[in-house]
Each structure stands twice: as C-alpha cells, then as structure tokens.
DSSP file (Angstrom, degrees, kcal/mol; ACC not computed):
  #  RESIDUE AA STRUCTURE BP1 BP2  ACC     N-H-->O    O-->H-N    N-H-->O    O-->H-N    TCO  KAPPA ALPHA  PHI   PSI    X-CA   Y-CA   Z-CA
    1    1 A X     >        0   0    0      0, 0.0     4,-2.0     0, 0.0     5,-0.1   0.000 360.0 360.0 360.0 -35.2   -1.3   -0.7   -4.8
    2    2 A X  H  >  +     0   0    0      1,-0.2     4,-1.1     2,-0.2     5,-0.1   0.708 360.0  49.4 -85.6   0.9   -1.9    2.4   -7.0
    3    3 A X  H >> S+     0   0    0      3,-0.1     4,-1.7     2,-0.1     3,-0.6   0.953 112.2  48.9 -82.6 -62.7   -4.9    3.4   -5.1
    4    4 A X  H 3> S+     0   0    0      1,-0.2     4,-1.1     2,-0.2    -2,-0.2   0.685 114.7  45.3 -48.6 -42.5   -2.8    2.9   -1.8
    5    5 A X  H 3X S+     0   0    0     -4,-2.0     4,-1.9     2,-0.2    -1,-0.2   0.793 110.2  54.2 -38.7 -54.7    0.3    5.2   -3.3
    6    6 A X  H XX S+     0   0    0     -4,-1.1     4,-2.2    -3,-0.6     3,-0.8   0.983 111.4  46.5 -61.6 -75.1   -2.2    7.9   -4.7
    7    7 A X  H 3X S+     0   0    0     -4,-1.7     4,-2.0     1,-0.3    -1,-0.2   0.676 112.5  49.0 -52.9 -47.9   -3.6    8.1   -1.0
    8    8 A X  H 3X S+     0   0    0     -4,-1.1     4,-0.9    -5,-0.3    -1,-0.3   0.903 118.9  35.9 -53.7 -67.0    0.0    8.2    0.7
    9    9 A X  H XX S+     0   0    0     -4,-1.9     3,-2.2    -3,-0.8     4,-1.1   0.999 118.1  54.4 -62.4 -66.0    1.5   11.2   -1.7
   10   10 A X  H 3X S+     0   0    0     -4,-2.2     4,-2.0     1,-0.3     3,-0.4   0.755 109.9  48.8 -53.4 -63.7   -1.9   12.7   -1.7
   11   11 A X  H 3X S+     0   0    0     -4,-2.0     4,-2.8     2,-0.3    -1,-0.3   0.727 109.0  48.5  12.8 -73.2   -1.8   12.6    2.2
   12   12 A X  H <X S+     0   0    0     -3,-2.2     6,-1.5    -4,-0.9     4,-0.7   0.700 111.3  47.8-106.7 -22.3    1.4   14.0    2.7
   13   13 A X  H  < S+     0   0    0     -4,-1.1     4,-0.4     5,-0.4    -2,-0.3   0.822 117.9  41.6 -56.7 -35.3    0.9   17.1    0.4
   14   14 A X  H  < S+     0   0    0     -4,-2.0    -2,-0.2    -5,-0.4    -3,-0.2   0.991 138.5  11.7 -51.8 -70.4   -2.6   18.0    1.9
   15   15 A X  H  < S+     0   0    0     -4,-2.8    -3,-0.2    -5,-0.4    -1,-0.1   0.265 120.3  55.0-122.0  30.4   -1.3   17.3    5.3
   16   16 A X  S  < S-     0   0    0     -4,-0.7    26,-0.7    23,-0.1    -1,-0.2   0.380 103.9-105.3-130.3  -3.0    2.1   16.9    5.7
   17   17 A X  S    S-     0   0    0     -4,-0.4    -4,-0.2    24,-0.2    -3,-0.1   0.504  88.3 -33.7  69.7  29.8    3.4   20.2    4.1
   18   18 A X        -     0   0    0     -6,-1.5    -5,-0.4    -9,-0.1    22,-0.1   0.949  69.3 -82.3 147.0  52.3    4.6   17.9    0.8
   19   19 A X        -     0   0    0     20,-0.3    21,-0.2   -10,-0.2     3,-0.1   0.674  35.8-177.1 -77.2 109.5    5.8   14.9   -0.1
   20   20 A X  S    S+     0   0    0     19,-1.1     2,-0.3     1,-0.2    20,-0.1   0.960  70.1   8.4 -82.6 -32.0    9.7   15.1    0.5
   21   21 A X        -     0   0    0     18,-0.1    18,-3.7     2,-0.0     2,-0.2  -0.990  49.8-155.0-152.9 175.3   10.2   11.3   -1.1
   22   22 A X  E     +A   38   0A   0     -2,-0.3     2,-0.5    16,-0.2    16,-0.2  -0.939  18.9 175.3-151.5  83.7    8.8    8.5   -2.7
   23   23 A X  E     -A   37   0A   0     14,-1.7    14,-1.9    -2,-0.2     2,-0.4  -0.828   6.9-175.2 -97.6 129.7   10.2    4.5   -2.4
   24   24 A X  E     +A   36   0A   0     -2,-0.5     2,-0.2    12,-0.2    12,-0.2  -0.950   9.9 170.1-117.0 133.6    8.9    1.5   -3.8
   25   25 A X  E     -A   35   0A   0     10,-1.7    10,-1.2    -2,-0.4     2,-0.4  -0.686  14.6-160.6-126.9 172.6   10.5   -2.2   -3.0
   26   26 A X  E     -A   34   0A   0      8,-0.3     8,-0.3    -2,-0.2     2,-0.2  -0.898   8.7-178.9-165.1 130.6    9.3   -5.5   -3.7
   27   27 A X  E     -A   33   0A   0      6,-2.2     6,-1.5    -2,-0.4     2,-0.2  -0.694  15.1-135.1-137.6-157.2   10.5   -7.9   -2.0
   28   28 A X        +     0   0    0      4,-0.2     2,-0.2    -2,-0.2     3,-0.2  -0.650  43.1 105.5-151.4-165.8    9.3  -12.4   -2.6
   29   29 A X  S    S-     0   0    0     -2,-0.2     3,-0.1     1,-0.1     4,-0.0  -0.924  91.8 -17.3 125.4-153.6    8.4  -15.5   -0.8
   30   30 A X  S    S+     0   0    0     -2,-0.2    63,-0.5     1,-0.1     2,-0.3   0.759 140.2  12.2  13.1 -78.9    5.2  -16.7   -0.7
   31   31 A X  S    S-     0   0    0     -3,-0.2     2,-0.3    61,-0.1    61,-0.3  -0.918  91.7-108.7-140.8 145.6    3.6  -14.1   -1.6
   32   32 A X  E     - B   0  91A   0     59,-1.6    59,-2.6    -2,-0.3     2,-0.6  -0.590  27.9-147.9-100.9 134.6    5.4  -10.9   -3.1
   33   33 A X  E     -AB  27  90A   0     -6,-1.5    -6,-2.2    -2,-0.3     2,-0.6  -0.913   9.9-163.3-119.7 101.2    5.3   -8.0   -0.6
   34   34 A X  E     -AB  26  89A   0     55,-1.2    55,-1.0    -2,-0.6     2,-0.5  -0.804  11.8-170.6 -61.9 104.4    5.1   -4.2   -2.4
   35   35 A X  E     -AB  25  88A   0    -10,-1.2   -10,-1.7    -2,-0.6     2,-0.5  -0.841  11.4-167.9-112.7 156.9    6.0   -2.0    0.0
   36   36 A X  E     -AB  24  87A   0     51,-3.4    51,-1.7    -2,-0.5     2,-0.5  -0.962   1.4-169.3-130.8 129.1    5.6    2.0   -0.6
   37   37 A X  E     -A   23   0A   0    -14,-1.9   -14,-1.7    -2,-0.5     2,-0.4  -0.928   6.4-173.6-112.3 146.6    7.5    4.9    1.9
   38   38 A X  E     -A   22   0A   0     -2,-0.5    47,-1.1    47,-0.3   -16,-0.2  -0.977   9.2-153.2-143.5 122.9    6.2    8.4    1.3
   39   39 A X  E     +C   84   0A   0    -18,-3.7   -19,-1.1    -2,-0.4   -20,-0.3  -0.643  19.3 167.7 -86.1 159.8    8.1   11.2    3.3
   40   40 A X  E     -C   83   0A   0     43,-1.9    43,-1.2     2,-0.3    38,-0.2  -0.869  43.7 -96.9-163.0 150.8    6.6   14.4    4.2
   41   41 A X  S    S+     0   0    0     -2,-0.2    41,-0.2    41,-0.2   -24,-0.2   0.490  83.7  92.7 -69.4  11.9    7.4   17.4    6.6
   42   42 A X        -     0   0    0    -26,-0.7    41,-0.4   -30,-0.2    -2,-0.3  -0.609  53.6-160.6 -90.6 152.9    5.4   16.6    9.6
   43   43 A X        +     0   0    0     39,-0.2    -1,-0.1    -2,-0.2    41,-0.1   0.592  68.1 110.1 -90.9 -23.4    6.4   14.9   12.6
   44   44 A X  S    S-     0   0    0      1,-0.1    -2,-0.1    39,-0.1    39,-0.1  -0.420  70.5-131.6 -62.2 130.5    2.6   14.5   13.1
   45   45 A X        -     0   0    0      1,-0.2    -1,-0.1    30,-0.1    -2,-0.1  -0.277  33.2-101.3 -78.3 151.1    1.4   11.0   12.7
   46   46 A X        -     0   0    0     -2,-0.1     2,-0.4     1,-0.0    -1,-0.2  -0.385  36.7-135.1 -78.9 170.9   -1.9   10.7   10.3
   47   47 A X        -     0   0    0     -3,-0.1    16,-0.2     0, 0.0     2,-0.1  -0.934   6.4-123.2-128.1 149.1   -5.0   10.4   12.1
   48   48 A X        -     0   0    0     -2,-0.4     2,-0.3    16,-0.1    13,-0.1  -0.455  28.4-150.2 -73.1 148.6   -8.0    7.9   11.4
   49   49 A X        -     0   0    0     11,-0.2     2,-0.3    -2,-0.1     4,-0.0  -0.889  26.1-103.6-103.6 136.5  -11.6    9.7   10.8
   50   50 A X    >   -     0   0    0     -2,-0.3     3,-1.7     1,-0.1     4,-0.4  -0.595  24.7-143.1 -42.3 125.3  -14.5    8.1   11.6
   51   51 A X  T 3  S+     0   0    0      1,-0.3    -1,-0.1    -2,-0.3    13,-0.0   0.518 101.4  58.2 -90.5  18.2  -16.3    6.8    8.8
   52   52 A X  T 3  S+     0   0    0      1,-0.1    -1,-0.3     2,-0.1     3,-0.2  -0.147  79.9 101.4 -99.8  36.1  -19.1    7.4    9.8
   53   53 A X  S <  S-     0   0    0     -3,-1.7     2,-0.3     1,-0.2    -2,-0.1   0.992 110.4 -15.4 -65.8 -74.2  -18.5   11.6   10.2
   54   54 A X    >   -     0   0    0     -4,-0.4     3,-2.3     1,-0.1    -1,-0.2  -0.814  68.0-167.5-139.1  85.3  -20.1   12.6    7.2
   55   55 A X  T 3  S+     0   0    0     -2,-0.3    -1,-0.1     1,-0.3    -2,-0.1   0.828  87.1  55.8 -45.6 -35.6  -20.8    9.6    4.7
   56   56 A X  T 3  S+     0   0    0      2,-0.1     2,-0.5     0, 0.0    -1,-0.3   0.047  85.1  98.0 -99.1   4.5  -21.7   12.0    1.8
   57   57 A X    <   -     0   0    0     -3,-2.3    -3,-0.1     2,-0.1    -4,-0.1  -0.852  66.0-147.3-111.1 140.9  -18.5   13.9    1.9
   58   58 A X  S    S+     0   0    0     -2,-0.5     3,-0.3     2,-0.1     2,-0.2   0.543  74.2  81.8 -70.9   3.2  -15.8   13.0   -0.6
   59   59 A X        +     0   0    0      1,-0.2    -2,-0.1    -5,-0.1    -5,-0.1  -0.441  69.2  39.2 -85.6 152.2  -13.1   13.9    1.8
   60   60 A X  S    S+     0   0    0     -2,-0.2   -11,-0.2     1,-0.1    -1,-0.2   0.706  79.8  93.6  95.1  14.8  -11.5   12.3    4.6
   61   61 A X        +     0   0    0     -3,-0.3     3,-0.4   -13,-0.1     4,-0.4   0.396  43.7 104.5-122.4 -17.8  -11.1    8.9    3.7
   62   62 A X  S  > S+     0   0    0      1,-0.3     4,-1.2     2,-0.2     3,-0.3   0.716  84.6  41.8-111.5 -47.9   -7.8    8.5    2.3
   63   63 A X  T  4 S+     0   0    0      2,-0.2    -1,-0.3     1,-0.2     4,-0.2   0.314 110.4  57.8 -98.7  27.9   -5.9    6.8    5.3
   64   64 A X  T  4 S+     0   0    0     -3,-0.4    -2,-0.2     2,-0.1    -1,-0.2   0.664 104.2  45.7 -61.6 -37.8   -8.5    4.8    6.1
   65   65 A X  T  4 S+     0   0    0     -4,-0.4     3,-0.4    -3,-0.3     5,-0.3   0.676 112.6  57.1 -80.5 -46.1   -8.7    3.1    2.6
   66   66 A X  S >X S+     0   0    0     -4,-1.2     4,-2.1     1,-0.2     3,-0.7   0.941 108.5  50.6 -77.9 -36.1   -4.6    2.8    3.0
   67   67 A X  T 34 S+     0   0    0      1,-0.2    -1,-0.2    -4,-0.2    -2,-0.2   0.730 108.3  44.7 -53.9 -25.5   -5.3    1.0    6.1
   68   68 A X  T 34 S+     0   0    0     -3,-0.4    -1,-0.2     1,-0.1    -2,-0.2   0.329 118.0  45.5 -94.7   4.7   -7.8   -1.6    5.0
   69   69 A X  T <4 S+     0   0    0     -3,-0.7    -2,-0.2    -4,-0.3     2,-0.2   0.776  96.7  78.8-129.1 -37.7   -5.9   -2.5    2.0
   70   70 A X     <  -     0   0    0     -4,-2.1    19,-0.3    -5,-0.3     3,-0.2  -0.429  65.9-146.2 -45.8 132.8   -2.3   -2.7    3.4
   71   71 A X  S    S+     0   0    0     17,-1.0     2,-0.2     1,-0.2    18,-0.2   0.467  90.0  13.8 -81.6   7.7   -1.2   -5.7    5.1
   72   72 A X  E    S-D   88   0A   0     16,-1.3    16,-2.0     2,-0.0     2,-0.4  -0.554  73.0-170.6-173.1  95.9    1.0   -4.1    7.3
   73   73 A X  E     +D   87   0A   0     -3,-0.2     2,-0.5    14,-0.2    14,-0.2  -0.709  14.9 175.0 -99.6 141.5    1.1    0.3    8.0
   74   74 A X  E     -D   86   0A   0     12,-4.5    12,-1.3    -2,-0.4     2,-0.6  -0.985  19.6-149.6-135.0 142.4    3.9    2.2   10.0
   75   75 A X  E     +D   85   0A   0     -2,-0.5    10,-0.2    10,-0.3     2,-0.2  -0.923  16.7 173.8-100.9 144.7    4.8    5.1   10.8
   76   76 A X  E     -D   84   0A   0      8,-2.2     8,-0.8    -2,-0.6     2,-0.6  -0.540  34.7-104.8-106.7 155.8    8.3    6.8   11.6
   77   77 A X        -     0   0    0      6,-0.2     6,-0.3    -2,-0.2     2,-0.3  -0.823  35.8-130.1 -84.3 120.2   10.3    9.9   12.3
   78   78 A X    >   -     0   0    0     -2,-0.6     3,-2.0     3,-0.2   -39,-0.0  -0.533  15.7-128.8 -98.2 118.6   12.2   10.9    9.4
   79   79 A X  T 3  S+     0   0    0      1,-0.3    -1,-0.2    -2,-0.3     3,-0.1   0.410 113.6  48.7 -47.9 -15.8   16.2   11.7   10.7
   80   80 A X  T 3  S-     0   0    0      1,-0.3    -1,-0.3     0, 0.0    -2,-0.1   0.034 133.7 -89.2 -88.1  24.2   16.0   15.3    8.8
   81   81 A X  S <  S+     0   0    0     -3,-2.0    -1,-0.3     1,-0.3    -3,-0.2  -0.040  95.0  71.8  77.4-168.9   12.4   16.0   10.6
   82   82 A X  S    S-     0   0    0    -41,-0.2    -1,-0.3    -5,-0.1   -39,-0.2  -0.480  83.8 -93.5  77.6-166.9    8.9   15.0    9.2
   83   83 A X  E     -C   40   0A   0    -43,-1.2   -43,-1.9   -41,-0.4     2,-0.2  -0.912  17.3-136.4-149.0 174.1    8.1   11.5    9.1
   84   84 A X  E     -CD  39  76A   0     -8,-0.8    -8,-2.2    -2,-0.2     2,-0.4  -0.913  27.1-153.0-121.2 158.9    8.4    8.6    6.5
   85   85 A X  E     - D   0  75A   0    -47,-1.1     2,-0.3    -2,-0.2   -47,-0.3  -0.899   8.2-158.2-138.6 115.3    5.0    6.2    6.2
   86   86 A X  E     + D   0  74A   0    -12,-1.3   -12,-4.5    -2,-0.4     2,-0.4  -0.676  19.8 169.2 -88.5 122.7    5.0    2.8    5.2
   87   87 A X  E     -BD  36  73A   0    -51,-1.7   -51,-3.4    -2,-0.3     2,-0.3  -0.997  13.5-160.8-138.8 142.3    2.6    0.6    3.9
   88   88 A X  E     -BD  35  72A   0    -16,-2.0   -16,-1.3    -2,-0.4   -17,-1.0  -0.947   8.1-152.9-123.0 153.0    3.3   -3.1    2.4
   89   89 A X  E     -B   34   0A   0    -55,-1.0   -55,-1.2    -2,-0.3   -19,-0.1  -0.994  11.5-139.8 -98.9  94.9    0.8   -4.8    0.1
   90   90 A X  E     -B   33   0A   0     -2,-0.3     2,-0.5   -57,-0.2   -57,-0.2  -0.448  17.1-164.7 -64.5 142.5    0.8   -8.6    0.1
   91   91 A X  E     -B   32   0A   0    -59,-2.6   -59,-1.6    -2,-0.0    -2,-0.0  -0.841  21.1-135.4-133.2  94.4    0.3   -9.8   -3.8
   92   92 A X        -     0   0    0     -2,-0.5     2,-1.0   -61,-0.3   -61,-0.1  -0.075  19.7-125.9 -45.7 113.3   -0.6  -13.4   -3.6
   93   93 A X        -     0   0    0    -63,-0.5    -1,-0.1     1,-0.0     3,-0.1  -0.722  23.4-109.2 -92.6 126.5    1.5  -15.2   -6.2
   94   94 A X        -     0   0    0     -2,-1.0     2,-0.4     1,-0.1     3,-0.1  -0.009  39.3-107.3 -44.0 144.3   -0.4  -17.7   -8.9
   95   95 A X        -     0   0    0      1,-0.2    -1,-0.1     0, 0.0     0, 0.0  -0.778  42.0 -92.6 -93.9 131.7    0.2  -21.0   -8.4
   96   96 A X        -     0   0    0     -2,-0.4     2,-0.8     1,-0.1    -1,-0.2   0.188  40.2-126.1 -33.2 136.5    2.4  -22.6  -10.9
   97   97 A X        -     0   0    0     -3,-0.1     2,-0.8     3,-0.0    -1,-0.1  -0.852  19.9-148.7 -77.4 119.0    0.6  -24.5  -14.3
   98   98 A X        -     0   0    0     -2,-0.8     3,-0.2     1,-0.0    -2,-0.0  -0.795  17.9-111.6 -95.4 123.1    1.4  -27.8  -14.9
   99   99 A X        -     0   0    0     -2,-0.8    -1,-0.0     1,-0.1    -2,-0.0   0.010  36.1-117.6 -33.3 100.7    1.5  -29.1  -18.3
  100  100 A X        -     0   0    0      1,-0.1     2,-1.1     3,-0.0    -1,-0.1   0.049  13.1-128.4 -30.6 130.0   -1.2  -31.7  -18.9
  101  101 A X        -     0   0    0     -3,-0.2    -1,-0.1     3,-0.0     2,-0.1  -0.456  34.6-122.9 -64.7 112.5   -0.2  -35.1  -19.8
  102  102 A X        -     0   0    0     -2,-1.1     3,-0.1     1,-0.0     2,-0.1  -0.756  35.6-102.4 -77.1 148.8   -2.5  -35.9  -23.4
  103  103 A X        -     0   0    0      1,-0.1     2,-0.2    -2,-0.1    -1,-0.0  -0.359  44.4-108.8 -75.7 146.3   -4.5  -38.7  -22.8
  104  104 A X        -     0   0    0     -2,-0.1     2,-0.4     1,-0.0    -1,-0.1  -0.468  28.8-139.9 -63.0 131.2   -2.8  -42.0  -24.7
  105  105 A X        -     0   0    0     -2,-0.2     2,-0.5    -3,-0.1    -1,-0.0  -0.937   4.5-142.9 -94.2 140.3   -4.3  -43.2  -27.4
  106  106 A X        -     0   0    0     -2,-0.4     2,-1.1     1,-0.0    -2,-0.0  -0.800  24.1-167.9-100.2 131.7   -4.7  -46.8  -28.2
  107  107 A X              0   0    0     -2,-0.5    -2,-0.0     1,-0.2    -1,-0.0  -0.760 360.0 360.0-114.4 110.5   -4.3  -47.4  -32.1
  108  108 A X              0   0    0     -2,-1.1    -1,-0.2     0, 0.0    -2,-0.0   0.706 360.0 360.0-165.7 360.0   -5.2  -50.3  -33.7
C-alpha cells in the first residue's frame, strides 16, 4: 500500500502540476479494502508506458506498478478542475486461531 501511495503523490506532482489532496479509507468484509485518492491539477488522465520502452531506465514505471498491485484503479474529474485517482488494495484478513484442545490425560 505504501509503494502504491508513494507512486500516486509522486505521479501527481511530476505530472499533474501537484498533489492538491490526499485520502485514505479502509473499509471490511472479507477481506479489508485500503483505498487511497490523490488529487492533482490535471484533467488529463495518466497514461500507461510500455514496459518494454527502455528497461534500463528508472523512470516511467510508476502507474504501471499502481496498476498491477491495486485490485481495483479509477479515475475522475475533480468538481474544482484536475482529477482525483483512486486505487483500492484488497488486504486479505488472517483466518481466525482456534485454541487447541490439550490432549486428556489418563492418570492412574
């Protein structure tokens, strides 16, 4: 989730002219759903790179990586201009322990 965050703000200062807000929710079920909105002032939606452009460059990568690692990306127009971009995380909850019985002993 903090790799996915980093990418988002990082994103929308680089190429969004800044990051105008920053939400995080959690919501439950199943499985516990993170979800992160990042504003910024473009209306322009981000665009996927190929990753196969230039493997060797550190660059260029950053909403790709939020895409494979979200369960679920959107993007919107934000009602003062820009756009807001959403990505939720599924976080798989551990299945409850249940207390072992101790084996009986027979004494005699």
């Amino acid at each position: 989730m903090l790799l996915v965050v980093s990418e988002l703000v990082a994103n929308a200062d680089e190429h969004g002219g800044g990051c105008t807000h920053l939400a995080v929710s959690v919501g439950g079920g199943r499985a516990a759903r993170v979800t992160v909105a990042v504003g910024d002032r473009s209306p322009l939606p981000p665009v996927p790179r190929d990753d196969r452009e230039d493997v060797l460059s550190e660059r260029g990568r950053g909403w790709n990586i939020v895409r494979r690692l979200a369960s679920r990306v959107d993007t919107s127009s934000s009602p003062g201009g820009g756009k807001v971009v959403r990505a939720e995380v599924a976080v798989p909850l551990p299945r409850p322990v249940r207390a072992r019985r101790p084996d009986r002993q027979v004494v005699g």
